[in-house]
BALUMBA-323599 format. One line per field, with one value per residue (C-alpha): x, y, z; residue number from 1. Coordinates in pm, whole numbers, plus 50000, padded with zeros to 5 digits. Layout:
c1 <- X;...
c2 <- Y;...
c3 <- Z;...
seq <- NUM;...
END
This chain:
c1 <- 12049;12141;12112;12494;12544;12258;12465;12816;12685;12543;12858;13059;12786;12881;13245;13288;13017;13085;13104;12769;12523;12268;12378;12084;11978;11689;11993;12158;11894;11789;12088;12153;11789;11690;11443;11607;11628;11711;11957;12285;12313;12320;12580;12804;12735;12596;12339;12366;12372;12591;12821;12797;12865;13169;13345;13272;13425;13684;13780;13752;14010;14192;14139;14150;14525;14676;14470;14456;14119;13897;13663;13327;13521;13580;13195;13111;13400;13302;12930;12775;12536;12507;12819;12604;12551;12877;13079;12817;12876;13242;13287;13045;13291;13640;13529;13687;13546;13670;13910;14032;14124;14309;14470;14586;14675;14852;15240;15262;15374;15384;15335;14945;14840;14703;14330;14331;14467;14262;13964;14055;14170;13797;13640;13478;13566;13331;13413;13606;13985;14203;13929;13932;13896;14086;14136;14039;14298;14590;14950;15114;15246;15081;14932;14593
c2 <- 16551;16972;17178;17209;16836;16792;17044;16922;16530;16773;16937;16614;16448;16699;16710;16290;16227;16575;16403;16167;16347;16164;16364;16708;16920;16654;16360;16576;16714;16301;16226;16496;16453;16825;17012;17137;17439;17412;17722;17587;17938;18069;17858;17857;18155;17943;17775;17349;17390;17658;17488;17185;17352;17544;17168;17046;17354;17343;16974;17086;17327;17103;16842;17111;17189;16852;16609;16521;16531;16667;16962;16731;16431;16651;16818;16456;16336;16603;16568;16772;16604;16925;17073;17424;17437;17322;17550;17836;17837;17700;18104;18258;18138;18173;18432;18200;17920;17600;17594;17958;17815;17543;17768;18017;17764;17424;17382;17606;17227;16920;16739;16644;16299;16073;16128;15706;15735;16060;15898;15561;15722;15960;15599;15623;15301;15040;14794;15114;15109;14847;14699;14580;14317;14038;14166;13816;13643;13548;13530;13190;13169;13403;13399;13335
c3 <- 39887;39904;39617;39569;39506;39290;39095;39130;39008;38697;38616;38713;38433;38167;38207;38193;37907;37709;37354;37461;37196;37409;37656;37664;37929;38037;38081;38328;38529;38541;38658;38911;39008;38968;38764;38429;38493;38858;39001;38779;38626;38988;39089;38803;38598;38261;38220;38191;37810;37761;38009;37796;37468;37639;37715;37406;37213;37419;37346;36961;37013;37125;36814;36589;36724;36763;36590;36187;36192;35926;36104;36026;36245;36528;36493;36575;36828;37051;37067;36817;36521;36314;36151;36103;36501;36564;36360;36477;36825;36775;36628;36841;37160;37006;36739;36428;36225;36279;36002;36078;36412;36318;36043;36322;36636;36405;36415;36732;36917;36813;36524;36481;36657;36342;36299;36362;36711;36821;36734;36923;37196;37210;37168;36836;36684;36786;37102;37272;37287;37184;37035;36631;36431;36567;36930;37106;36961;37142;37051;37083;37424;37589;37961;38016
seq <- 1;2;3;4;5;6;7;8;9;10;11;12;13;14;15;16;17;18;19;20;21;22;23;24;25;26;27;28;29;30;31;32;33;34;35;36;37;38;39;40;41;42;43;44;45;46;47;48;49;50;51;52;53;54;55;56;57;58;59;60;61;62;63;64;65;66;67;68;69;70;71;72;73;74;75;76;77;78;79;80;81;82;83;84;85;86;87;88;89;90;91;92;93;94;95;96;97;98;99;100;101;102;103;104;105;106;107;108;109;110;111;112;113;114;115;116;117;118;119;120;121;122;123;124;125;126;127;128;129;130;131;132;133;134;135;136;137;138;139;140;141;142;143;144
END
């Protein structure tokens, strides 16, 4: 396999599984079959891991604008297991806090999606989407 689509299965790892917080640096280069520190930066500009934390901040921004979430609920959604790191780097890229952000960007569109459906729809309730207490029953009548 060349060099280029080791890279591309990388970056095509990061941007599917962004929120895995399984997913690390040693995950992708498994998966793409390359060294860990193989020439990403070369090829992209970043490194894997800052590439990694760049998706996941940007899906926070976008929680953080349209989602009734509470900042620790997105920290999570997206991938991160430390608040402190999260909201960290979340300023270091867009230069505000979490909060600050959401402060500045909310009510410039739609009303915010209900922190129940955001979270569904990012699959963290167990069983994945659609999926909740009660889910294989049927209604009377219906198709098999």
């Amino acid at each position: 396999m060349d060099k280029l689509r080791q890279l591309r299965l990388a970056k095509d790892a990061m941007d599917r599984d962004w929120a895995d917080p399984a997913l690390d640096l040693d995950a992708v280069a498994a998966h793409a079959g390359y060294s860990r520190y193989h020439a990403f930066k070369e090829a992209y500009g970043e490194t894997p891991g800052q590439y990694l934390t760049h998706r996941r901040i940007e899906r926070a921004e976008d929680l953080l604008r349209t989602a009734n979430l509470s900042v620790t609920e997105i920290c999570h959604l997206v991938g991160f297991s430390s608040l402190g790191t999260f909201s960290t780097r979340f300023k270091a890229w867009t230069g505000l806090t979490p909060s600050e952000y959401r402060t500045k960007h909310v009510g410039r569109g739609a009303a915010l999606i209900p922190g129940c459906y955001a979270m569904l729809w990012a699959g963290a309730f167990r069983g994945g989407r659609g999926a909740g207490p009660g889910a294989e029953r049927r209604n009377s009548g219906e198709a098999d």
